[in-house]
Biopython code that builds the backbone (N, CA, C, O; Angstrom):
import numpy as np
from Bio.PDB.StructureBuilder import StructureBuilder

atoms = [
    (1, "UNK", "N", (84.671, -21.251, 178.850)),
    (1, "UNK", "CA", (85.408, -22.081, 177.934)),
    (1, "UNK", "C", (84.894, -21.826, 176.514)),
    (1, "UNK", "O", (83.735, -21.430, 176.394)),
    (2, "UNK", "N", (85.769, -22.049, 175.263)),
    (2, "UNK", "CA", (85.662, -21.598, 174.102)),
    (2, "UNK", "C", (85.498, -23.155, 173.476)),
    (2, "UNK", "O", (86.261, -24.076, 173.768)),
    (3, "UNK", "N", (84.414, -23.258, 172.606)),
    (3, "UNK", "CA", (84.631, -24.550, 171.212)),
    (3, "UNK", "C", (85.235, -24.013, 170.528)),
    (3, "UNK", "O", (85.261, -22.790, 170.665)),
    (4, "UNK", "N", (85.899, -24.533, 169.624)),
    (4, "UNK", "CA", (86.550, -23.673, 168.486)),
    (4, "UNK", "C", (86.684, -24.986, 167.512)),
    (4, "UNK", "O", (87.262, -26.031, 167.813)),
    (5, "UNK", "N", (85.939, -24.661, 166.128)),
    (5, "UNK", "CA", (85.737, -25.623, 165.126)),
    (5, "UNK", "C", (86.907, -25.444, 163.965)),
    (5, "UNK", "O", (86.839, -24.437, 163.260)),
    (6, "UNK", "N", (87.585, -26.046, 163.827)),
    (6, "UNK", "CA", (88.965, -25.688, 163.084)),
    (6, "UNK", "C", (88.340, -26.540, 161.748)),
    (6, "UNK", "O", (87.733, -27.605, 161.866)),
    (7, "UNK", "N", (88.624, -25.822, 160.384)),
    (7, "UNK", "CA", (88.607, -26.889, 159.026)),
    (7, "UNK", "C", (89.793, -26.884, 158.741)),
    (7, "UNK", "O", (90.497, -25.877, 158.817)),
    (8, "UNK", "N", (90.274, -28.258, 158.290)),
    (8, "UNK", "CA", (91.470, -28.176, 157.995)),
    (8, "UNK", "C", (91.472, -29.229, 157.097)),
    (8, "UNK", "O", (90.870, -30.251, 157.424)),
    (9, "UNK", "N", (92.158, -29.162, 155.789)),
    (9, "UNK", "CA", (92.472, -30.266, 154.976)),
    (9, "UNK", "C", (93.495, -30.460, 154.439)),
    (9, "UNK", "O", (94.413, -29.657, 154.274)),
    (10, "UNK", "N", (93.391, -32.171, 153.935)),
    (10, "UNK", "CA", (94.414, -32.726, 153.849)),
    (10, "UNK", "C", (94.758, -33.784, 154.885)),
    (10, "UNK", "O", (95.840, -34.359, 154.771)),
    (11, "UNK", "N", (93.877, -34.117, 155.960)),
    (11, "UNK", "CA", (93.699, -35.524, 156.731)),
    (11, "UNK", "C", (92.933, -36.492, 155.874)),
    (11, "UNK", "O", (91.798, -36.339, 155.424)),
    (12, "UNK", "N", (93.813, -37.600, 155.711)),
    (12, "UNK", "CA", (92.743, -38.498, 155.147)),
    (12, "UNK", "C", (92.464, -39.974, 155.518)),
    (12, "UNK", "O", (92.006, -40.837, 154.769)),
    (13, "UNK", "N", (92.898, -40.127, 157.067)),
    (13, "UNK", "CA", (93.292, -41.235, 157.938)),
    (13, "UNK", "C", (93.026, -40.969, 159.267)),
    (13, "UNK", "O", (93.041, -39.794, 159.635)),
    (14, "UNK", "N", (92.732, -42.053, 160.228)),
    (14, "UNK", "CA", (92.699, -42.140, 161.672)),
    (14, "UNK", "C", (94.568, -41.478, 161.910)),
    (14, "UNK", "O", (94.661, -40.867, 162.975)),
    (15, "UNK", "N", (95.834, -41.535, 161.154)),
    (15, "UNK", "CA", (96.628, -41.162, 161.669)),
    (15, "UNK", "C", (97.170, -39.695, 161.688)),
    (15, "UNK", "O", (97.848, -39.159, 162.565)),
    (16, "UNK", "N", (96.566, -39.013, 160.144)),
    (16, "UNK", "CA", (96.542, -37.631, 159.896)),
    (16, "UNK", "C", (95.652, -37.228, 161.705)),
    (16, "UNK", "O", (96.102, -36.354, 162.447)),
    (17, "UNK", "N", (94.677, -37.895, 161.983)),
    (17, "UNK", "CA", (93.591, -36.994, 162.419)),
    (17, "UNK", "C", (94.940, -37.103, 163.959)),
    (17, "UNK", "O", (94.778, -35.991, 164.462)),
    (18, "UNK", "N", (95.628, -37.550, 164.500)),
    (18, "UNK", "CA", (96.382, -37.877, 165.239)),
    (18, "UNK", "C", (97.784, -37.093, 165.047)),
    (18, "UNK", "O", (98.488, -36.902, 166.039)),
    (19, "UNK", "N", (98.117, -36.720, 164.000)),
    (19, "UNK", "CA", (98.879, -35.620, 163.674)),
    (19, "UNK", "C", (98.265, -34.492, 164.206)),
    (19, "UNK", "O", (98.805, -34.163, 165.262)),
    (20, "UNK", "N", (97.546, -33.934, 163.949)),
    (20, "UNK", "CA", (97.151, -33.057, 164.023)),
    (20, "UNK", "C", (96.507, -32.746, 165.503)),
    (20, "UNK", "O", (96.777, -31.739, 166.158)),
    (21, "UNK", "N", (95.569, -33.831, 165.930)),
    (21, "UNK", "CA", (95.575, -33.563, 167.488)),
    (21, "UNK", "C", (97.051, -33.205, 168.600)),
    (21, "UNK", "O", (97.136, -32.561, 169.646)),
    (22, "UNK", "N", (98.189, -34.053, 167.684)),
    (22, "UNK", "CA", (99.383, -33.646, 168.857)),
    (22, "UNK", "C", (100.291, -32.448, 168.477)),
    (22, "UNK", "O", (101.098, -31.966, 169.272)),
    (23, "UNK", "N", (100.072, -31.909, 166.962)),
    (23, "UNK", "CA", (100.151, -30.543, 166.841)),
    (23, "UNK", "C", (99.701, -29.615, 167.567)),
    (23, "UNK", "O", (100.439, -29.023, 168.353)),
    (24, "UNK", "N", (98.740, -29.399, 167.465)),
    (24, "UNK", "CA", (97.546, -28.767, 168.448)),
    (24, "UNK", "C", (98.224, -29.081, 170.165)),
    (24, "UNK", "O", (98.741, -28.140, 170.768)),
    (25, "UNK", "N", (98.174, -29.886, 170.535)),
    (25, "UNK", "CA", (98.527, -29.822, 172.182)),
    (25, "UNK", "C", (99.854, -29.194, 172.342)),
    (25, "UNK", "O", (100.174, -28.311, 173.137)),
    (26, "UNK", "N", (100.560, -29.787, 171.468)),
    (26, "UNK", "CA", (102.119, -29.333, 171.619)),
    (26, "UNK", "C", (102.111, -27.695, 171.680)),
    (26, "UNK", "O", (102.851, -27.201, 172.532)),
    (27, "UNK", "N", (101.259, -26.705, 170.766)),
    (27, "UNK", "CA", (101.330, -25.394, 169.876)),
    (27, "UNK", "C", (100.550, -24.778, 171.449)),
    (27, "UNK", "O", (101.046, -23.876, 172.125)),
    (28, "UNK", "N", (99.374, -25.441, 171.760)),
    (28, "UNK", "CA", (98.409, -24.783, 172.687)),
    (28, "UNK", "C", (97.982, -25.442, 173.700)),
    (28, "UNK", "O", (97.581, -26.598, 173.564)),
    (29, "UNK", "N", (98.000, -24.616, 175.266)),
    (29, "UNK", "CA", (97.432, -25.219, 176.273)),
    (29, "UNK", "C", (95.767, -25.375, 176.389)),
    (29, "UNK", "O", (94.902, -24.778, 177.030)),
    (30, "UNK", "N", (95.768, -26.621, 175.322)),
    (30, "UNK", "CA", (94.475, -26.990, 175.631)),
    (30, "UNK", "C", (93.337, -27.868, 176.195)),
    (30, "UNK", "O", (93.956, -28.928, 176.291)),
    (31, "UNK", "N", (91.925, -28.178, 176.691)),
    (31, "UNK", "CA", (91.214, -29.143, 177.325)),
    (31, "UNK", "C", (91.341, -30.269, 176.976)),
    (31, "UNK", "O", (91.513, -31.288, 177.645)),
    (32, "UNK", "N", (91.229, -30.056, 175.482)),
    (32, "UNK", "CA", (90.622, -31.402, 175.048)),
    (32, "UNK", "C", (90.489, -30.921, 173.116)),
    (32, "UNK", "O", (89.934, -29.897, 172.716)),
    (33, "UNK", "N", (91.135, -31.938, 172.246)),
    (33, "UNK", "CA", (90.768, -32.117, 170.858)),
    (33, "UNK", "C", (90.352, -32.990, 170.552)),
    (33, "UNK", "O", (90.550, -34.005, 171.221)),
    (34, "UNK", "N", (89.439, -33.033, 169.194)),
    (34, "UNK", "CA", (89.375, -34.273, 168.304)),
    (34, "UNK", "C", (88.956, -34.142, 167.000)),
    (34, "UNK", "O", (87.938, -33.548, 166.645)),
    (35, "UNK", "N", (89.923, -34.823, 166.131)),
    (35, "UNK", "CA", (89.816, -34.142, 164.738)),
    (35, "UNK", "C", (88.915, -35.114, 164.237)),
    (35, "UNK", "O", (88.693, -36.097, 164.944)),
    (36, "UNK", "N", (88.413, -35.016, 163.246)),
    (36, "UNK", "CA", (87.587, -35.840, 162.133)),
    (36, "UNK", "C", (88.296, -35.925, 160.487)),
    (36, "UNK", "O", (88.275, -34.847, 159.894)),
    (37, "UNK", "N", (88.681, -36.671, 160.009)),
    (37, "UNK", "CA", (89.314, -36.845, 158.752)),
    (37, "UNK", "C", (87.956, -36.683, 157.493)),
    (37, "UNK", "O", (87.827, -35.902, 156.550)),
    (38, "UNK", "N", (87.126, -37.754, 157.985)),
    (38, "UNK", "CA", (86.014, -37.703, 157.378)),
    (38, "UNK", "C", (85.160, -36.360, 157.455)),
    (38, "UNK", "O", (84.547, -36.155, 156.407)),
    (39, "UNK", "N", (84.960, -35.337, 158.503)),
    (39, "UNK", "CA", (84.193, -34.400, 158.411)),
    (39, "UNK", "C", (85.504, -33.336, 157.688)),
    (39, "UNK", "O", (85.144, -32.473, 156.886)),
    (40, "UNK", "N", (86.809, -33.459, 157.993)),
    (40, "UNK", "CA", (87.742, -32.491, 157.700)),
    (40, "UNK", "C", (87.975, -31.197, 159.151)),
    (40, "UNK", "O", (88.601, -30.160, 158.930)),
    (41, "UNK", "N", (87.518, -31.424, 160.205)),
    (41, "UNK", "CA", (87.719, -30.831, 160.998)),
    (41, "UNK", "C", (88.214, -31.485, 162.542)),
    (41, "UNK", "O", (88.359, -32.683, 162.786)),
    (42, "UNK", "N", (88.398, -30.469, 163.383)),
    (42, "UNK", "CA", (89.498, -30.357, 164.780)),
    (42, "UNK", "C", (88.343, -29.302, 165.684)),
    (42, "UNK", "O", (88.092, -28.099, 165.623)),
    (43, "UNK", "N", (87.814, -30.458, 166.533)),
    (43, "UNK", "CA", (87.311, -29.092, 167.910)),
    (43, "UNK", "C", (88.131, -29.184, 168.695)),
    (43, "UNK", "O", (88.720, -30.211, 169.034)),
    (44, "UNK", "N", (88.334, -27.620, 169.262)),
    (44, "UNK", "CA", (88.955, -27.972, 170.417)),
    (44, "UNK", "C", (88.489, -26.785, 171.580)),
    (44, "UNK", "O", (88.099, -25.658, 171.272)),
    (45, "UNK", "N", (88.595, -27.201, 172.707)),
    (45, "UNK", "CA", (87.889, -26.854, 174.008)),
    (45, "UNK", "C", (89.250, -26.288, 174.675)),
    (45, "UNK", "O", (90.226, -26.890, 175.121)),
    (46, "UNK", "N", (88.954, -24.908, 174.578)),
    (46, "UNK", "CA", (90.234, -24.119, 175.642)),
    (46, "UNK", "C", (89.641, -22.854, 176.455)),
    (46, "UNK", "O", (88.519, -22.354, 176.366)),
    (47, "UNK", "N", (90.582, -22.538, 177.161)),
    (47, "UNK", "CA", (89.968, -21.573, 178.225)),
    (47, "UNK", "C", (90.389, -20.258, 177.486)),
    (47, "UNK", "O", (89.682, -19.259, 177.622)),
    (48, "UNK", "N", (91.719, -20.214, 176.569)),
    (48, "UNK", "CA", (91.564, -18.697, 175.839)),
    (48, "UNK", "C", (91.545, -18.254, 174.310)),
    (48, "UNK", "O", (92.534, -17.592, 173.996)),
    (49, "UNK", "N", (90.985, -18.393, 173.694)),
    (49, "UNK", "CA", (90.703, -17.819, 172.306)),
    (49, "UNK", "C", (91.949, -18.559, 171.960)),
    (49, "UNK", "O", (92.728, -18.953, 172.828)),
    (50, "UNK", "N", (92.185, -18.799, 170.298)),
    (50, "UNK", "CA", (93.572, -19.258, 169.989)),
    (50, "UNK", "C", (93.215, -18.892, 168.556)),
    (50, "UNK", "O", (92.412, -19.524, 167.869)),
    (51, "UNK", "N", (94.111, -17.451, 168.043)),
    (51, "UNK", "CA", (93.641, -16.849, 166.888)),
    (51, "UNK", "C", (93.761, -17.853, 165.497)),
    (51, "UNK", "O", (94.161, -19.014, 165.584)),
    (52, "UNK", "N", (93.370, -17.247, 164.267)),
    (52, "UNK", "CA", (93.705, -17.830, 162.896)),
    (52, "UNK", "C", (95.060, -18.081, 162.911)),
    (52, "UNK", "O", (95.529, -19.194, 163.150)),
    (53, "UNK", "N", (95.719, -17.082, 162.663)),
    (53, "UNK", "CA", (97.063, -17.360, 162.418)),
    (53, "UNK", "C", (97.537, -18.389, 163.380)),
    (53, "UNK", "O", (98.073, -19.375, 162.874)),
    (54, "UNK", "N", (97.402, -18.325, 165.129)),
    (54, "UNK", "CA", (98.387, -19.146, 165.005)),
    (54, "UNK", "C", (97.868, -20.633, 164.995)),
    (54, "UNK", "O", (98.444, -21.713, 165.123)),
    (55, "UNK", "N", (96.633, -20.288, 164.807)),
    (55, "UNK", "CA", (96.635, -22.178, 164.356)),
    (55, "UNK", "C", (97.013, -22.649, 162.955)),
    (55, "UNK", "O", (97.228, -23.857, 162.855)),
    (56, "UNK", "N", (97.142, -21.822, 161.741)),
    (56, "UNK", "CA", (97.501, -21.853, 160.895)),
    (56, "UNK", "C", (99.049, -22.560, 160.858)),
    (56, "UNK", "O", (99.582, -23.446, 160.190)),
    (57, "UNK", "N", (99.520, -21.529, 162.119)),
    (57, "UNK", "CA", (101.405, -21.442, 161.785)),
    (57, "UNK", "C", (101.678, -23.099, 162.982)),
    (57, "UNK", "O", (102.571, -23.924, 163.179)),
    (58, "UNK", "N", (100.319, -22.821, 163.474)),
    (58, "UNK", "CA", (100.691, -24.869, 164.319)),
    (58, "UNK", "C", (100.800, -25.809, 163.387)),
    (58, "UNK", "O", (101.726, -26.613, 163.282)),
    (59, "UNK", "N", (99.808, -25.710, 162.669)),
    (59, "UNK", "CA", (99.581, -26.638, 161.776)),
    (59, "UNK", "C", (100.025, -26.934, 159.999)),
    (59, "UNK", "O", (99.689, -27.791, 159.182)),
    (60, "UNK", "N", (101.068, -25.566, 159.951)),
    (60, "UNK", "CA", (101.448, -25.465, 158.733)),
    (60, "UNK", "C", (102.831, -26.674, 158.819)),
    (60, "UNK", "O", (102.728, -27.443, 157.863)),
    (61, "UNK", "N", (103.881, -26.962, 159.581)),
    (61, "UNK", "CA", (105.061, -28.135, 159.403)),
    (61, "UNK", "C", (104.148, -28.829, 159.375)),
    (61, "UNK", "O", (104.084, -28.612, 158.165)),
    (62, "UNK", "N", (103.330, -29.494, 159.545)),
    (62, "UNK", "CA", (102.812, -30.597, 159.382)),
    (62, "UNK", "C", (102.442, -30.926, 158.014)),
    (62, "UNK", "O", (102.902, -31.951, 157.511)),
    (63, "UNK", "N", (101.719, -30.224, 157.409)),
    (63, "UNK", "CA", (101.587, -30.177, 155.909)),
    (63, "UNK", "C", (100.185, -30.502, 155.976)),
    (63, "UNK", "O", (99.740, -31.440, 155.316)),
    (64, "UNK", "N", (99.478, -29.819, 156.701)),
    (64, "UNK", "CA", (97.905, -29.776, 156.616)),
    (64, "UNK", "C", (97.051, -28.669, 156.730)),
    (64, "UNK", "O", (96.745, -28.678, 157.923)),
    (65, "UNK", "N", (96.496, -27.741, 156.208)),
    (65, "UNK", "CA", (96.262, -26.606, 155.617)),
    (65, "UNK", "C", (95.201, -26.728, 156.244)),
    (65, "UNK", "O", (94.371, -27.620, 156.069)),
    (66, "UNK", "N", (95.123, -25.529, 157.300)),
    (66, "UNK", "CA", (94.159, -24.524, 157.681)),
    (66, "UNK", "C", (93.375, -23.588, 157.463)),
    (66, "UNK", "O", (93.787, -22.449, 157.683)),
    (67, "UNK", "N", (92.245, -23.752, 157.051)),
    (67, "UNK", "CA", (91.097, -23.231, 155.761)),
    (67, "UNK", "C", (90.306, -22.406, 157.013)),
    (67, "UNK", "O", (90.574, -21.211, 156.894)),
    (68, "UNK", "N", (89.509, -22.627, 158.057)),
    (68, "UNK", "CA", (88.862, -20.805, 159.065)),
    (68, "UNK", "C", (88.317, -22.336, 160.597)),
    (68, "UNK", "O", (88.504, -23.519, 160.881)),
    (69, "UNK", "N", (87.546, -20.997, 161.102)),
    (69, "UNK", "CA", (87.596, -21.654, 162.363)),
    (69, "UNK", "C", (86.509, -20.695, 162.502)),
    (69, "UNK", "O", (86.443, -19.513, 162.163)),
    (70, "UNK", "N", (85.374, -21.735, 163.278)),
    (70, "UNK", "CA", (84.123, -21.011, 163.984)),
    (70, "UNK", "C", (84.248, -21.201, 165.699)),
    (70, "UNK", "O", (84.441, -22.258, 166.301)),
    (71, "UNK", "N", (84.088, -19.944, 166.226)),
    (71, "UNK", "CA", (84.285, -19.966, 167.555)),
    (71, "UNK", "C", (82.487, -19.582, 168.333)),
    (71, "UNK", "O", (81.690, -18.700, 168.012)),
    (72, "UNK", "N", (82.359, -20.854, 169.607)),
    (72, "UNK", "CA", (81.153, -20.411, 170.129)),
    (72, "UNK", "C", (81.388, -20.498, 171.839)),
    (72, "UNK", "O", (82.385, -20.977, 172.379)),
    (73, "UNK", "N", (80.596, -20.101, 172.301)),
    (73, "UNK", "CA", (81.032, -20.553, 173.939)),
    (73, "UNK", "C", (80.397, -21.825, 173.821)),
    (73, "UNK", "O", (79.533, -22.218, 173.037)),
    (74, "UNK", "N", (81.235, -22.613, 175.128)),
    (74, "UNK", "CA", (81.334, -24.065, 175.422)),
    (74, "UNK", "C", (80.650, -24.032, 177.237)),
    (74, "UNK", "O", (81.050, -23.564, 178.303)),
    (75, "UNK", "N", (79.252, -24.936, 176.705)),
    (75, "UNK", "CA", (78.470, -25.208, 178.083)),
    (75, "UNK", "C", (78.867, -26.940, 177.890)),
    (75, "UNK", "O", (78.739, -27.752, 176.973)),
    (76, "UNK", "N", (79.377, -26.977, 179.202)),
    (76, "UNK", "CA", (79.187, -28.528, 179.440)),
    (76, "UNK", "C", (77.932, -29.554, 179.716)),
    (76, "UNK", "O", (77.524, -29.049, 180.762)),
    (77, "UNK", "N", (77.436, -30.176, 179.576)),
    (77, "UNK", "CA", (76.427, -31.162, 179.333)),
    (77, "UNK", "C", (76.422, -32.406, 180.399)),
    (77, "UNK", "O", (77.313, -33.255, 180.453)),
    (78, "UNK", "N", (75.358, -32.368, 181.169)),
    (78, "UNK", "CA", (75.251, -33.460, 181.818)),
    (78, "UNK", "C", (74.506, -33.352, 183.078)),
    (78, "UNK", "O", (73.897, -32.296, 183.246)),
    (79, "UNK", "N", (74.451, -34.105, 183.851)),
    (79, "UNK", "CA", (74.299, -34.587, 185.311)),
    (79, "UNK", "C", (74.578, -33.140, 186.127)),
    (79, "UNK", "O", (73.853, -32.346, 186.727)),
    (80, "UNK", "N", (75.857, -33.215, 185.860)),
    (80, "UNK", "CA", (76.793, -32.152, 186.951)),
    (80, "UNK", "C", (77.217, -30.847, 186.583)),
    (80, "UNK", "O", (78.190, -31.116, 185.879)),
    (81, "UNK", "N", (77.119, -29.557, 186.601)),
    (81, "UNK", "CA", (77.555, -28.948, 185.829)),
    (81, "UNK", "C", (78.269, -27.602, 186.754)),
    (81, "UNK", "O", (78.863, -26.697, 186.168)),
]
sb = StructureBuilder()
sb.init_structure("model")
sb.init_model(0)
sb.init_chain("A")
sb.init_seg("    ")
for serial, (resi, resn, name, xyz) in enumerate(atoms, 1):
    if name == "N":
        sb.init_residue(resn, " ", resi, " ")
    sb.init_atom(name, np.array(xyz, "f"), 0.0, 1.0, " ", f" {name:<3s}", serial, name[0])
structure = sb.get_structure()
């Protein structure tokens, strides 16, 4: 599984950050998001890479601008693994 740290600005609300999480699901089959308004970013947890562009072109109708994305592998944490 991939983290993938998206910056994106132009959220400046619990509802932007909610835009943008159902952008994201709608655009890509993914685990799990959650944006931050306050940090300005979107992780999200998927099983295949999801390039610049097209998170760019997910998130461009929306009117929230996609600035880069750091990608690392994703170990799960816990008890059970």
């Amino acid at each position: 599984m991939i983290k993938i740290t998206a910056k994106i600005d132009g959220m400046m609300c619990g509802m932007c950050e909610s835009h943008v999480n159902d952008a994201l699901r709608k655009a890509f089959e993914i685990k799990k998001v959650t944006s931050s308004h306050k940090k300005g970013t979107a992780e999200i947890l998927t099983d295949s890479d999801i390039s610049d562009d097209a998170l760019r072109s997910a998130l461009e109708p929306t009117g929230y601008t996609f600035v880069s994305a750091a990608r690392e592998p994703y170990q799960k944490k816990g008890l059970f693994r």
